[in-house]
MARKOL-343855 format. One record per residue (C-alpha): residue number from 1; x, y, z. Coordinates in steps of 0.25 Angstrom, whole numbers, plus 5000, padded with zeros to 4 digits. Layout:
resi|u|v|w
NUM|X|Y|Z
...
This chain:
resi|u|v|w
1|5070|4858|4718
2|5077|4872|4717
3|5088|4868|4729
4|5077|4863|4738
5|5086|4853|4747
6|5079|4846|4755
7|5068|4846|4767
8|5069|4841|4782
9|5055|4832|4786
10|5055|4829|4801
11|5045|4825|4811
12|5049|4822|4827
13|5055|4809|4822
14|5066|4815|4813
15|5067|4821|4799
16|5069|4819|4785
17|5076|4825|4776
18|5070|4825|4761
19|5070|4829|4747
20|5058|4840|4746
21|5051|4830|4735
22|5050|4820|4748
23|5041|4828|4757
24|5028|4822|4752
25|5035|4808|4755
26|5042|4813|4768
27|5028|4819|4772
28|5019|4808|4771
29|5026|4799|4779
30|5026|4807|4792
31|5010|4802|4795
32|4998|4812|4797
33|5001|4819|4808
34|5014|4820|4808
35|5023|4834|4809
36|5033|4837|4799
37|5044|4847|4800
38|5049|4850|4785
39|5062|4859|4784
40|5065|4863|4772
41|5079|4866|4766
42|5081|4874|4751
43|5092|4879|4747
44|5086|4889|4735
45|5076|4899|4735
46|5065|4894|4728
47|5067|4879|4730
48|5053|4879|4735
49|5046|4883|4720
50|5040|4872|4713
51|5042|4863|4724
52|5031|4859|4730
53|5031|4845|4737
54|5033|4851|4752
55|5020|4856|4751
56|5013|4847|4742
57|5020|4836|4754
58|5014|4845|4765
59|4999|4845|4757
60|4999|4832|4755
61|5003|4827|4770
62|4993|4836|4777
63|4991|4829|4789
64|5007|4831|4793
65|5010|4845|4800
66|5021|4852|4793
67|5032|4860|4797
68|5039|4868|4788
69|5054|4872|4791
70|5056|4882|4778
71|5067|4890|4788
72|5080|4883|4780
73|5073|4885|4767
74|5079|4896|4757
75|5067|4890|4748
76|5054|4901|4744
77|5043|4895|4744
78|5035|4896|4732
79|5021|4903|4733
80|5010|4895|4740
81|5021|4883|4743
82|5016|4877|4757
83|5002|4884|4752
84|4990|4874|4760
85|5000|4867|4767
86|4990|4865|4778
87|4998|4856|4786
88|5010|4865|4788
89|5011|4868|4802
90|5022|4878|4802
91|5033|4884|4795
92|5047|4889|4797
93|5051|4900|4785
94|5064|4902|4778
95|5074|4910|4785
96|5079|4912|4771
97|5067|4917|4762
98|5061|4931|4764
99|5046|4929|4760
100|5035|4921|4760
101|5028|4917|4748
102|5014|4920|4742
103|5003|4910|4751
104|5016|4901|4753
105|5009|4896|4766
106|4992|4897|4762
107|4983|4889|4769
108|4994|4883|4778
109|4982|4881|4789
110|4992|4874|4798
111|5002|4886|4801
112|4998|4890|4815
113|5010|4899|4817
114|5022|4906|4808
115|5033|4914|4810
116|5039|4922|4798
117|5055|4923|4801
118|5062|4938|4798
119|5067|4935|4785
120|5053|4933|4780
121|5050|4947|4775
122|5037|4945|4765
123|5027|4935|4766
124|5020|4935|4751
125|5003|4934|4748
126|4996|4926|4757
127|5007|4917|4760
128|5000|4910|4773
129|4987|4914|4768
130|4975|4906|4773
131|4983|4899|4785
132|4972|4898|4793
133|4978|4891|4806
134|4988|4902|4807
135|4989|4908|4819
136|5002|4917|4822
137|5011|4925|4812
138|5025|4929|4820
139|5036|4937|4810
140|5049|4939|4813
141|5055|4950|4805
142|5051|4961|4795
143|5038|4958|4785
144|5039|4966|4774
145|5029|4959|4766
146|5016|4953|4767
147|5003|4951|4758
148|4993|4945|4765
149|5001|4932|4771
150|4993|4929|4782
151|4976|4931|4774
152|4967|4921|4781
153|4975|4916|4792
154|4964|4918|4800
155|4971|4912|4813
156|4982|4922|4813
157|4981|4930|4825
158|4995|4935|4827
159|5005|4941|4819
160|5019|4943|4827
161|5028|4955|4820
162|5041|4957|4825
163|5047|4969|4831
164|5056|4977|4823
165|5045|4976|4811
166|5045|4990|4805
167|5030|4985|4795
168|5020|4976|4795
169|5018|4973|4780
170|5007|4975|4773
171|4993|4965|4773
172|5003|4955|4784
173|4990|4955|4792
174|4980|4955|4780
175|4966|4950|4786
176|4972|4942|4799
177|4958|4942|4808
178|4964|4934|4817
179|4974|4944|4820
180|4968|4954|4832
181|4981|4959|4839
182|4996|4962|4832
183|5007|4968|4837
184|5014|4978|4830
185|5028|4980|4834
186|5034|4994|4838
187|5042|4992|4826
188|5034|4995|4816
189|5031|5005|4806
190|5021|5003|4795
191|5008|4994|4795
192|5006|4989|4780
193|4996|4989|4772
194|4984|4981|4776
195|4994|4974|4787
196|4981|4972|4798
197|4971|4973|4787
198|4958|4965|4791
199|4964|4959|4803
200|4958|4957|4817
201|4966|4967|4824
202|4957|4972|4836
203|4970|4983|4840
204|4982|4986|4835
205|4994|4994|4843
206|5002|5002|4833
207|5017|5005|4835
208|5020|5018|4839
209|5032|5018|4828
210|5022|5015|4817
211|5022|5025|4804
212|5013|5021|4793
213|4999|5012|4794
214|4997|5007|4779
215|4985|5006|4773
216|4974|4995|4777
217|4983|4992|4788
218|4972|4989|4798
219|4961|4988|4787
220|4947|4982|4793
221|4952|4976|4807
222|4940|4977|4812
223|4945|4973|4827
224|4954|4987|4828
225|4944|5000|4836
226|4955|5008|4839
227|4970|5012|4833
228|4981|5020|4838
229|4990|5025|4826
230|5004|5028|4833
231|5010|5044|4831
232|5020|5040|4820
233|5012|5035|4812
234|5012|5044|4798
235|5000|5037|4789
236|4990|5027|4789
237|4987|5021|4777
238|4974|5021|4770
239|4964|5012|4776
240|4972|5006|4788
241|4961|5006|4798
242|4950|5006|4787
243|4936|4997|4791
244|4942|4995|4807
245|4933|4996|4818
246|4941|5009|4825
247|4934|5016|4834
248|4947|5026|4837
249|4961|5030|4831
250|4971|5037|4837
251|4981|5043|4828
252|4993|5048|4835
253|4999|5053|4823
254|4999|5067|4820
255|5005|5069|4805
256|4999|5055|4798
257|4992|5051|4784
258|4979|5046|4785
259|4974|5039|4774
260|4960|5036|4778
261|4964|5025|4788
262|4951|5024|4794
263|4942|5022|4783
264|4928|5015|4788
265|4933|5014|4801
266|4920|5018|4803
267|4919|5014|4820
268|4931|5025|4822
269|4926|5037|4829
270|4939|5044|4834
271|4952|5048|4830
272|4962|5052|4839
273|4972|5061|4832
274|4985|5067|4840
275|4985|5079|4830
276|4976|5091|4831
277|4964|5094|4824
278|4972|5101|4812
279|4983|5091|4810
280|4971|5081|4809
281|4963|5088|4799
282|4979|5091|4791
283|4979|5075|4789
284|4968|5076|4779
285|4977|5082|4770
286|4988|5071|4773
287|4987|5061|4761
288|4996|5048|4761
289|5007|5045|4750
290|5004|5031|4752
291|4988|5032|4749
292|4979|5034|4737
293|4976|5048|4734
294|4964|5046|4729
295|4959|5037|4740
296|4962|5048|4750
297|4954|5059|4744
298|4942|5050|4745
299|4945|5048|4759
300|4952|5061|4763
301|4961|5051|4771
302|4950|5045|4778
303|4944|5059|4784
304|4933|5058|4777
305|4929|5043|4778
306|4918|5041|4787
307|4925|5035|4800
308|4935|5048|4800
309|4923|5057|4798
310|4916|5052|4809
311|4927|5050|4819
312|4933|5060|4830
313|4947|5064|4828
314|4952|5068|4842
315|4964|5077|4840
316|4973|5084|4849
317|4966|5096|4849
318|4953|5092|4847
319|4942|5084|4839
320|4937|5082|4824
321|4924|5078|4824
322|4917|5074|4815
């Protein structure tokens, strides 16, 4: 099987070593109830495709708690491999591989906990999609990217990023309700696109070294009424606070790109800008390189969207009302 070697089952009485194509057997004999720890050894990549008994063994003995020692394992896992292994209670990843497939781990509703180790640098399409009993997400190195690995985990109330991450990638957060609080740390640069987007963030503390809000950053989390964007930051993408319930924003920038960020932020009612009245009024010229033109005509960069036009701006020498 492509240089698969061979697999280590144990429980607290001992362990077993066996041919991958045992599991099933190995498995069954452990009793309902019983708690397996399975290290995996490989010494190819690939030696997981096509293979498929280590799932199919975990399926079929459903009422035995698994736990999965991939650490050892140079093996990729093909796409959806441990997919509905309900009974797989937690999971140690390959210090050798750098991604995670494409809903490798879906529907694993027994994970309660994972932790992504540094070499781990993209985690592929929905890949722990649907895991409805996890609760904690911890990484330990640089995410570079993620699409959506963590939709409809609806338990998942905190995300752990380490210091020293320069972005958080885009859609990591994708719809994660559960999530009210995140700490971003001070390292950070850029916010991807859609990276918040329709979580239950009620505030978010922005680091002061931060440049660039993407796009739909912050789309629809209802729970954020106030924001504070940090004085180095040069744009905010299109739509990043769009269908929040802010009621203020303070923008310590001076010389930023706006690209309508509030649209239908219809509860907001002052901005509070640290340039004057002039420099304000110079932003609607600003158009971003990163945005559609023709979206920002409609718009005219959000200045003319209802929740702008309605809002105070406070400057620093004075108000623009509406």
């Amino acid at each position: 099987y492509y240089g698969l070697q061979h697999a280590v089952v144990t429980t607290s009485d001992g362990g077993i070593c066996c041919p991958e194509d045992k599991f099933e057997e190995v498995l069954k004999n452990f009793g309902a109830g019983s708690e397996a720890h399975i290290a995996v050894r490989a010494s190819y990549p690939y030696a997981f495709v096509d293979c498929i008994t280590i799932a199919s063994a975990m399926k079929s003995n459903s009422d035995i708690k698994v736990h999965l020692d991939l650490s050892k394992s140079k093996a990729k896992s093909d796409n959806e491999k441990f997919k509905d292994c309900t009974n797989l209670a937690s999971i140690e990843f390959s210090t050798l591989d750098s991604d995670i497939m494409y809903n490798d781990f879906e529907g694993c509703t027994g994970l309660k906990s994972i932790t992504i180790p540094a070499n781990i640098t993209g985690i592929e399409g929905w890949a722990f999609y649907n895991c409805t009993g996890l609760e904690e997400v911890t990484f330990l190195g640089n995410i570079s990217k993620a699409n959506r690995p963590f939709e409809d985990c609806t338990k998942l109330s905190k995300v752990n990023f380490p210091e020293g991450l320069t972005g958080i990638p885009d859609d990591i957060c994708h719809k994660l309700t559960a999530l009210t609080s995140i700490v971003i740390p001070a390292s950070v640069t850029e916010i991807g696109n859609a990276a918040f987007k329709g979580t239950g963030l009620t505030s978010v503390e922005l680091p002061s070294g931060l440049k660039v809000i993407d796009g739909e950053a912050f789309y629809e989390c209802k729970g954020l009424t106030s924001v504070e964007i940090p004085a180095g930051v040069t744009r905010i993408g299109e739509h990043a606070f769009a269908y929040t319930n802010l009621a203020s924003a303070t923008i310590n920038a001076v010389d930023i790109v706006l690209a309508n960020p509030f649209f239908c932020c219809t509860a907001l009612t002052d901005v509070y800008y640290a340039g004057t009245m002039d420099d304000w009024n110079k932003l609607k010229d600003k158009v971003s390189p990163n945005e559609d033109e023709v979206s920002h005509k409609a718009v005219e960069l959000g200045f003319t969207s209802a929740p702008l036009t309605t809002a105070t701006i406070h400057c620093s020498d004075g108000d623009i009302t509406p």
